[in-house]
C-alpha positions as CSV (number, residue, x, y, z in Angstrom):
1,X,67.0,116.1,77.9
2,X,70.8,116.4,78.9
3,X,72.0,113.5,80.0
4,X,73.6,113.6,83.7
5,X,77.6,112.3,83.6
6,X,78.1,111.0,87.3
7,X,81.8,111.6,89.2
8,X,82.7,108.3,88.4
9,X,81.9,108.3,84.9
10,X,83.6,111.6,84.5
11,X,86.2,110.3,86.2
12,X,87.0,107.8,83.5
13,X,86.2,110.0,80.9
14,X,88.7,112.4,81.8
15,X,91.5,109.4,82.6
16,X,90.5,108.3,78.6
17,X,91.6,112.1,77.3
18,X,94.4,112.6,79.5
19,X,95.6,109.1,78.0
20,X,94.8,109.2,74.9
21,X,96.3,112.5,74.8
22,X,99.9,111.8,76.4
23,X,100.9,108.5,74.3
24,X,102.8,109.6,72.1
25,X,105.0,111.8,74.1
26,X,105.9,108.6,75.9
27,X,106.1,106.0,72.9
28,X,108.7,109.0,71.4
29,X,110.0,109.1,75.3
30,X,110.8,105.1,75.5
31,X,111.3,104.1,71.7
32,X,108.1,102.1,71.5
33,X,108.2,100.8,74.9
34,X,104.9,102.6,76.2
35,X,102.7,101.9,73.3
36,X,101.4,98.8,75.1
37,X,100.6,100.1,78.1
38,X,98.8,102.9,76.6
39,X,96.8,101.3,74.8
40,X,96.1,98.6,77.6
41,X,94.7,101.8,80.0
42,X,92.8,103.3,77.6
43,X,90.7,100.3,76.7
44,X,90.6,99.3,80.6
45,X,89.1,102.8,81.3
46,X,86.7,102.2,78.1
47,X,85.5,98.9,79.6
48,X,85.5,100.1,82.9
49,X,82.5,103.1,81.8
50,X,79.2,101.0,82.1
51,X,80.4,99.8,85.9
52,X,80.8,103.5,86.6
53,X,77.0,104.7,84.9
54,X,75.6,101.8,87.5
55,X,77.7,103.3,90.7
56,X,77.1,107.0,89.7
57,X,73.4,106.3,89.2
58,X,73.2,103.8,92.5
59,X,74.6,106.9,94.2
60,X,72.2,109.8,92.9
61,X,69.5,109.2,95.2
62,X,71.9,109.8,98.3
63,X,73.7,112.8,96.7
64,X,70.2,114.6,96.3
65,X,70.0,113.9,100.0
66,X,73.6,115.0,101.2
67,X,75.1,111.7,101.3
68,X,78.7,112.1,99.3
69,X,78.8,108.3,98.2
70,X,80.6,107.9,95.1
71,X,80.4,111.8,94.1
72,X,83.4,112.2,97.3
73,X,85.3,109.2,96.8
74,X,86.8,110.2,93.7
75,X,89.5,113.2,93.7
76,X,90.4,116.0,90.3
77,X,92.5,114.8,88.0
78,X,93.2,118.6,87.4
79,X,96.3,118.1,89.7
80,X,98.4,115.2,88.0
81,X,101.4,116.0,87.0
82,X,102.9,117.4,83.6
83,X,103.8,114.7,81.2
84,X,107.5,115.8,81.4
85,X,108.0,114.8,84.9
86,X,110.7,112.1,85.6
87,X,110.0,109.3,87.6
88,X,112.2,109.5,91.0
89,X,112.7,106.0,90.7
90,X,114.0,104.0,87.5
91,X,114.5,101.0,88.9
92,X,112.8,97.6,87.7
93,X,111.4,94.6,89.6
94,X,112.4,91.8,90.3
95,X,110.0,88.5,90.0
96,X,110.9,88.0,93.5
97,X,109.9,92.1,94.5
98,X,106.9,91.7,92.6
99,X,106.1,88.0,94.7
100,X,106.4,90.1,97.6
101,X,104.0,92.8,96.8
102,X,101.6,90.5,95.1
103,X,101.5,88.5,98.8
104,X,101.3,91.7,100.6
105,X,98.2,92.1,98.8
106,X,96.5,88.7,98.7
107,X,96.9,89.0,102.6
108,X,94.8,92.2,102.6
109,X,92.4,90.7,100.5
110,X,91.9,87.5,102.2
111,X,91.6,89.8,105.6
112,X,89.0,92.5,103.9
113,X,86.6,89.6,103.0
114,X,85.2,88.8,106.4
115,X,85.9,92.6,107.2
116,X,83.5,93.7,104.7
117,X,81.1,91.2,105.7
118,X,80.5,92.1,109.1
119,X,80.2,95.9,107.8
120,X,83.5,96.7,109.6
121,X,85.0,99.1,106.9
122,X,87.1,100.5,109.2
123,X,89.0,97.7,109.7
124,X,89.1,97.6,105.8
125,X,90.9,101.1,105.9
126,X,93.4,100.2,108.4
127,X,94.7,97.5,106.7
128,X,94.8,99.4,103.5
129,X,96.8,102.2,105.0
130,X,99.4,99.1,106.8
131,X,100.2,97.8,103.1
132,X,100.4,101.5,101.6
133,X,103.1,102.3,104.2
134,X,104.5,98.8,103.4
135,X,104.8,99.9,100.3
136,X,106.0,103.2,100.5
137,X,108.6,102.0,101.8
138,X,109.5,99.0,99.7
139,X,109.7,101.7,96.9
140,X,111.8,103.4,98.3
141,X,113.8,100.3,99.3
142,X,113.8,98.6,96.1
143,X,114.0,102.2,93.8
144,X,111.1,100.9,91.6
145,X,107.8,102.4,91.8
146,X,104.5,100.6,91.7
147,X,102.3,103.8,91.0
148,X,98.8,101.6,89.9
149,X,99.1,99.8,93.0
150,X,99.4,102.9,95.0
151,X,95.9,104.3,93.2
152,X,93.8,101.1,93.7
153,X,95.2,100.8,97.3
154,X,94.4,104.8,97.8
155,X,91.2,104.5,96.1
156,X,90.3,101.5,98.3
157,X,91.2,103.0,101.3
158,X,89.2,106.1,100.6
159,X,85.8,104.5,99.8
160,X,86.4,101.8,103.0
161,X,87.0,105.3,105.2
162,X,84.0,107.0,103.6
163,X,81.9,104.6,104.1
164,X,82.0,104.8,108.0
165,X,80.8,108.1,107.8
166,X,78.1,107.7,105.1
167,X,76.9,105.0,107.3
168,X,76.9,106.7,109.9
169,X,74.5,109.4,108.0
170,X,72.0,107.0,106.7
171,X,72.6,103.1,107.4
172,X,70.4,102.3,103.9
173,X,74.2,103.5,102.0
174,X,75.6,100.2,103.4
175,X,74.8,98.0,100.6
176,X,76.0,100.7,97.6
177,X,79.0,101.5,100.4
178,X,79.9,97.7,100.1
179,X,79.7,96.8,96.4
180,X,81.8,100.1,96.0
181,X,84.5,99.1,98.2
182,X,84.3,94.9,97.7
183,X,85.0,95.4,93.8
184,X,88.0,97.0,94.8
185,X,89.4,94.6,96.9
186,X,88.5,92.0,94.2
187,X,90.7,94.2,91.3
188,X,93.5,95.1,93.8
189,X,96.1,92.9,92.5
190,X,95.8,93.8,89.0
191,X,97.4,96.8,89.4
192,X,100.9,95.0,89.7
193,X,100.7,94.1,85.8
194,X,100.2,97.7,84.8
195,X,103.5,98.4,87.2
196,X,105.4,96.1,85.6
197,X,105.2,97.3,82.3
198,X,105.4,100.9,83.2
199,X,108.6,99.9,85.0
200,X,111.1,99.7,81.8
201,X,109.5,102.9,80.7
202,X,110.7,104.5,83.9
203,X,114.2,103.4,83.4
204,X,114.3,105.3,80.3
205,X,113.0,108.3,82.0
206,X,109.6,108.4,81.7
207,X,106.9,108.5,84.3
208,X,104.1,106.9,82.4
209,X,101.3,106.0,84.9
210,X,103.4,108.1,87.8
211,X,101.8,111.5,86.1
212,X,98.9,110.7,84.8
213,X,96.8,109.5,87.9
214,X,95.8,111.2,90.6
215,X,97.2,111.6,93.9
216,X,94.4,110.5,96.4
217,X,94.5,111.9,100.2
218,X,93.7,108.5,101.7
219,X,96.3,108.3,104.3
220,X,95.9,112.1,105.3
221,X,92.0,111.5,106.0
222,X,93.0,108.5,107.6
223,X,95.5,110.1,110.1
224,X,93.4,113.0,110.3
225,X,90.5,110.7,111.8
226,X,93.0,108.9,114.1
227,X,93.8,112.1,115.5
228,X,90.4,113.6,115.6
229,X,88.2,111.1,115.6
230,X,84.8,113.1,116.0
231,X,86.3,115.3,113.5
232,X,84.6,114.8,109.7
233,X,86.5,114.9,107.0
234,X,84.7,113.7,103.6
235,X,84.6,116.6,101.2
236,X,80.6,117.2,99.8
237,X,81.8,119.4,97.0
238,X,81.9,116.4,95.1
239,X,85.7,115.8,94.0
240,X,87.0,113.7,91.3
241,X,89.2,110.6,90.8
């Protein structure tokens, strides 16, 4: 019997390759620089498998019934960017920049908590898609990009806008919907170490982390839904992150 790889699991799988694969075009790229981080992704992604078996196979039973949890909250990584791809920004953080994101998060945490509790994940959306503007902008006001911060935050802000509408399909989802989208608020900081040593390697030109995840539609579903709210927008085909 073949066994079934879930869209989380593949997910990860394909993030391992694609990792694996690119390393030493950026450790020739930075003079070293990259190895670390490399390395550091690969073995998160590795450790991160077994969490990713227990979503995908939490989720089966609502896929077989046409409820997209898990299988839709992940998008292709077919359309990252080629390795050669230079970062717009080469800047690097300050410790007072990276204070500033690290609070804008903690506040979004601390505010998603009770959120989640009382089952309000659209409240869990908007406040993801008020710190991804934050900072959106604070890239672009500080010339340093903080592309791991930008997935989690993406990735968070899909599940939370998902889950409205799974719940909305079939209110048994709410538990999976919430352990999906609570872990995610509890790794959301982490993302700001990866940043910071992908940051030198941008200063020498290359975009190490910047090609090699996923772009995730987050705040186009979102505005999208603000604009037409009765409109549906989760994809069923069953996309990738």
């Amino acid at each position: 019997m073949t066994k079934q790889v879930g869209h989380f699991e593949l997910h990860l799988i394909e993030a391992i390759a694609i990792n694996s694969e690119r390393q030493a075009y950026y450790r020739q790229q930075t003079q070293g620089k990259s190895k670390w981080l490399s390395w550091l992704l690969i073995w998160s992604e590795r450790m991160t498998l077994a969490l990713a078996r227990y979503f995908d196979k939490s989720a089966r039973p609502f896929n077989e019934r046409g409820i997209a949890v898990v299988e839709a909250d992940f998008v292709s990584m077919a359309d990252i960017k080629p390795v050669e791809t230079a970062p717009i920004y080469q800047g690097i953080a300050t410790a007072a920049q990276r204070k500033q994101v690290l609070m804008w998060l903690k506040q979004l945490q601390k505010q998603a908590k009770p959120a989640l509790k009382q089952g309000n994940y659209q409240q869990v959306a908007d406040l993801t898609a008020q710190v991804l503007q934050q900072l959106h902008d604070y890239e672009q006001q500080t010339a340093c990009h903080y592309a791991m911060t930008i997935h989690l935050l993406e990735s968070l802000g899909f599940a939370a806008l998902h889950a409205v509408q799974y719940i909305e399909q079939d209110a048994q989802v709410e538990s999976l919907c919430r352990r999906l989208v609570a872990i995610q608020v509890l790794l959301l900081t982490g993302g700001i170490f990866y940043d910071r040593l992908a940051q030198p390697c941008h200063a020498q030109g290359a975009g190490i982390l910047l090609n090699d995840v996923p772009v995730i539609p987050f705040l186009p579903e979102y505005h999208a839904l603000k604009s037409h709210p009765s409109t549906p927008v989760v994809d069923h085909s069953g996309l990738l992150n």
